[in-house]
C-alpha positions in Angstrom: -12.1 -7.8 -9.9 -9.2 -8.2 -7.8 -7.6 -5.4 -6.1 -3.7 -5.1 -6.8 -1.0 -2.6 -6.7 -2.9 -0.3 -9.1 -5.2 0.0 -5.5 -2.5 0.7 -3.4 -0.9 3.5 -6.0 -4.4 5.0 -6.1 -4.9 4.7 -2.1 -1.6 6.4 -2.0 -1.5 9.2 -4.2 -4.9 10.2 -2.7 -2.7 12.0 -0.8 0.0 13.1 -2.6 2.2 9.5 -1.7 4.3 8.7 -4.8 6.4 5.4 -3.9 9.1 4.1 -6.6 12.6 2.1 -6.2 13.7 -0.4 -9.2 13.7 -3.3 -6.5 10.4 -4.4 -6.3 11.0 -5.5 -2.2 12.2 -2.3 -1.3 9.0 -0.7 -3.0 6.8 -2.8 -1.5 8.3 -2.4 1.9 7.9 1.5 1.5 4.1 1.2 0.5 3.9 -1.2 3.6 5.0 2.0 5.8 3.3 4.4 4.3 0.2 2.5 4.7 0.5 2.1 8.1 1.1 5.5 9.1 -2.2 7.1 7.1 -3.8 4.2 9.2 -2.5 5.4 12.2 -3.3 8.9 11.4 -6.8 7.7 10.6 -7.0 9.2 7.2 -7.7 5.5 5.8 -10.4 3.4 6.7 -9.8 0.0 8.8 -10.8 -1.9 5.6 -8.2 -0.2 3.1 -5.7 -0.9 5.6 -6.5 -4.4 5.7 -7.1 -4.9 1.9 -3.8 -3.1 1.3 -1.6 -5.0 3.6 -3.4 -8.2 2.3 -2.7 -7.2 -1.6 1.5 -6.5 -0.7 2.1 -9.9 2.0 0.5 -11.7 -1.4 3.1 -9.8 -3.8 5.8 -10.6 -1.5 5.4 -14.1 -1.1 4.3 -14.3 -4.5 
């Protein structure tokens, strides 16, 4: 099954990250941050990171 937003959501509100705006770029662009910095905190795994930012460069140029 492929992973897709629905992941990123989930990964997210695992801790307490809740990311909306009705323009689907500027969404994904917050995601994109807020991804990084739970990576950079080290509260996500190498993988997630990886699988997340893979799942949003393919909704953006998709």
């Amino acid at each position: 099954m492929a992973k897709d937003l629905t992941y990123i959501n989930k990964l997210l509100l695992r801790y307490g990250i809740y990311v909306y705006d009705k323009d689907m770029g500027n969404m994904l662009t917050l995601m994109e941050m807020e991804i990084k910095e739970l990576y950079s905190h080290g509260l996500i795994s190498k993988e997630e990171y990886i699988e997340a930012v893979l799942i949003l460069k393919r909704r953006k140029e998709g």
